[in-house]
C-alpha positions in Angstrom: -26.9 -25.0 20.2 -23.0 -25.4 19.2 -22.6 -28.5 20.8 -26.3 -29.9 18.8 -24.5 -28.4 15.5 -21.3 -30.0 16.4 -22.8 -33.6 16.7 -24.7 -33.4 13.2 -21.3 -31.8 12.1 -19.8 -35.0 12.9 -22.1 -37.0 11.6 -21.6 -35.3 8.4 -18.4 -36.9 7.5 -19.6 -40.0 7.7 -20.6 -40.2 4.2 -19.3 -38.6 0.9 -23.3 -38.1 -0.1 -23.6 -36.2 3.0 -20.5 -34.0 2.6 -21.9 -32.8 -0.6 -25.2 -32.0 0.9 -26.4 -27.9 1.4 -27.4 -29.1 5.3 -23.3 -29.7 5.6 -22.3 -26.4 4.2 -25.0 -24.4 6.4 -24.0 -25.8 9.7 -20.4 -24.7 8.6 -21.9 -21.4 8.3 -23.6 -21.7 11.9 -20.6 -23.2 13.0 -18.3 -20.3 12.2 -21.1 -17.6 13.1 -20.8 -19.0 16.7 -17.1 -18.9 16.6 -16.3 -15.3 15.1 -19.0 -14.0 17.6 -17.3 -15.4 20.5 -14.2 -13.7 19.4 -16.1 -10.3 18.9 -17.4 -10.7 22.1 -13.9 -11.2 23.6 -12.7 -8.8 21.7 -15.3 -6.3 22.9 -15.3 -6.7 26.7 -11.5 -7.0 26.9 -11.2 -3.4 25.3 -14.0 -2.1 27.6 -11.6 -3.2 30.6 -9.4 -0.8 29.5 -11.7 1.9 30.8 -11.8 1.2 34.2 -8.3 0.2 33.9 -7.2 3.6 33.3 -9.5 5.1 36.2 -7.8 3.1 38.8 -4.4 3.8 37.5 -4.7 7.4 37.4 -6.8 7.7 41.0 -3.9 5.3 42.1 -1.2 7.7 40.9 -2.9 10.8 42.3 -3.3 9.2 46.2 0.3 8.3 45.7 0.9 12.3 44.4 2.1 11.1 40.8 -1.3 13.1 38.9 1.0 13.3 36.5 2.2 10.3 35.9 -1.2 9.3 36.7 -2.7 11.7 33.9 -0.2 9.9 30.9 -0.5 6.2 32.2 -4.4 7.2 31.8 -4.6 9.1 28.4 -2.2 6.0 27.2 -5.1 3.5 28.0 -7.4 5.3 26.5 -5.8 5.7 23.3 -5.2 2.4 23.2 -9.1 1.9 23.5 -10.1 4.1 20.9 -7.0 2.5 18.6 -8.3 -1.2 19.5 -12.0 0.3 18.7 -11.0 1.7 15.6 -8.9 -1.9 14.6 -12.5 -4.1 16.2 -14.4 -1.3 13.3 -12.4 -2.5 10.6 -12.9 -6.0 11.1 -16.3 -6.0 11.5 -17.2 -4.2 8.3 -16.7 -7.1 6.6 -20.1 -9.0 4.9 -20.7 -12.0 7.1 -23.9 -12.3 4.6 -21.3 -13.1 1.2 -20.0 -16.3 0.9 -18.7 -18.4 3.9 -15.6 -19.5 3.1 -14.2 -16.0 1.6 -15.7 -14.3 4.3 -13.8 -16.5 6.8 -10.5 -16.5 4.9 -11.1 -12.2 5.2 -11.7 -12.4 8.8 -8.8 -15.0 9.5 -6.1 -12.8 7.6 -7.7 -9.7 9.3 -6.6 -11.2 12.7 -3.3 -12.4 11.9 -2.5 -8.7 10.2 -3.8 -7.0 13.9 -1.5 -9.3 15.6 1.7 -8.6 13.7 0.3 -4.8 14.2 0.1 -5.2 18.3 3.1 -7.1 18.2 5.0 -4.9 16.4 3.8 -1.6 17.9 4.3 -3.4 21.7 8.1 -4.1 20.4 8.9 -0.9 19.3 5.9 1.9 20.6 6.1 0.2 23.9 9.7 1.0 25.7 9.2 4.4 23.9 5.9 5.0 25.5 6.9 3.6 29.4 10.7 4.8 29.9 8.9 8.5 30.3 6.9 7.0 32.7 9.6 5.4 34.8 11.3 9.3 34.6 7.9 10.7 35.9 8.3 8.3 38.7 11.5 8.5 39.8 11.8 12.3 39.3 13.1 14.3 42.0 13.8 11.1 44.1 17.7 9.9 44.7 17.9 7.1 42.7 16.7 9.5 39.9 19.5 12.0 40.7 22.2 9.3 41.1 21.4 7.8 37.5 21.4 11.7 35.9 24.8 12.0 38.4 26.3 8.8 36.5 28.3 8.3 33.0 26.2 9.3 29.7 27.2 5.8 28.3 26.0 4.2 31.4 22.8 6.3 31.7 22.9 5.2 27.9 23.1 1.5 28.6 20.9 1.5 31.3 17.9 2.8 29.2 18.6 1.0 26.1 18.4 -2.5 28.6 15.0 -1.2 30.4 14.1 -0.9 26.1 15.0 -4.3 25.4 13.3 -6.0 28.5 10.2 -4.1 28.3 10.1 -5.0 24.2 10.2 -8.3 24.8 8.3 -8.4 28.2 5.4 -6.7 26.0 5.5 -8.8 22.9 5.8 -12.0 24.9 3.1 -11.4 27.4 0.7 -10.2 23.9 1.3 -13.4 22.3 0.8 -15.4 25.8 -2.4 -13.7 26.4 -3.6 -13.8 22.9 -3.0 -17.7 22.8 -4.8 -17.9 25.7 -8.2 -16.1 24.8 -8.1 -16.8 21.3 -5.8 -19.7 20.7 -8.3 -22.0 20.4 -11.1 -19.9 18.3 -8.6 -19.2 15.4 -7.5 -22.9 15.4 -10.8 -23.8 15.1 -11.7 -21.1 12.3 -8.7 -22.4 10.5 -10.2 -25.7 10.9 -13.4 -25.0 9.1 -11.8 -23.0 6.3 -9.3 -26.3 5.9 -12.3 -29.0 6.0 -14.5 -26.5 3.3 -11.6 -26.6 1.2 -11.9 -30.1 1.1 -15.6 -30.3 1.4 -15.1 -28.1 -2.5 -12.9 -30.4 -3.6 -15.5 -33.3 -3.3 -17.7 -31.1 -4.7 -16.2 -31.1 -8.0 
């Protein structure tokens, strides 16, 4: 079907006459339908894998006699599932029935404003969230006593480095995987709300 609305798409542009025509405007609407519900789809299966996710971690943790650490590597997954649900909720109320472009230029701002959200909470929530988890791993072991054994403003620098490199390991891998999955999809939704800008332009 998108690759049959994709041909006439192209076809389209052939002709002014036929960029003004109502057939043009409803396969954009088609068009970006089959786009944003790729994305949901996405979306909704790569927050589901944060279920089972969280499973193995904790059973992994508790073989390896870390329940623990197990326990709060767990309950941090699933947070971030209900968070992700909650952020998925928001997007979707919006009217896909009210007017095409508007509702696309709503949905594309949406995403950008969840990104700078993950990307900001990975760069700061991140290292505060996963340094307890290195000290529930390490505790009671030698390395662990030799690093409370050492100088405060070594300990000091020590954490504030494992910070740094797990901010930007966490922001970088986000925007690497987030290029990756839905690179492409927003280009293209940015695409259509560019060529109905123009397609309203020829309209007048």
């Amino acid at each position: 079907m998108e690759r049959s609305i994709e041909n006439i798409w192209k076809e389209g542009f052939e002709s002014d006459k036929s960029l003004k025509s109502p057939l043009v405007k409803d396969l954009y609407t088609k068009k970006s339908k089959l786009i944003i519900d790729k994305i949901k789809s996405e979306s909704k299966w790569d927050n589901l894998s944060l279920i089972p996710m969280a499973l193995v971690l904790f059973g992994l943790f508790v073989f390896l006699g870390k329940m623990l650490l197990g326990f709060y590597l767990g309950a941090l997954l699933i947070l971030l599932f209900f968070l992700n649900k909650k952020m998925l909720k928001k997007v979707d109320g919006f009217n896909s029935s009210a007017n095409t472009y508007l509702y696309l230029i709503n949905y594309d701002t949406q995403l950008k404003a969840i990104q700078r959200f993950y990307t900001k909470l990975l760069a700061i929530g991140l290292p505060i969230l996963i340094i307890p988890a290195y000290w529930l791993y390490f505790q009671g072991t030698p390395l662990m006593s030799s690093f409370m054994g050492a100088d405060m403003s070594f300990q000091i620098l020590i954490v504030v480095a494992i910070a740094l490199l797990l901010s930007g390991l966490g922001v970088l891998s986000y925007k690497l995987s987030t290029h990756v999955v839905y690179g492409k999809l927003i280009k293209r939704i940015e695409a259509i709300i560019h060529d109905m800008e123009e397609l309203e332009k020829l309209d007048i």
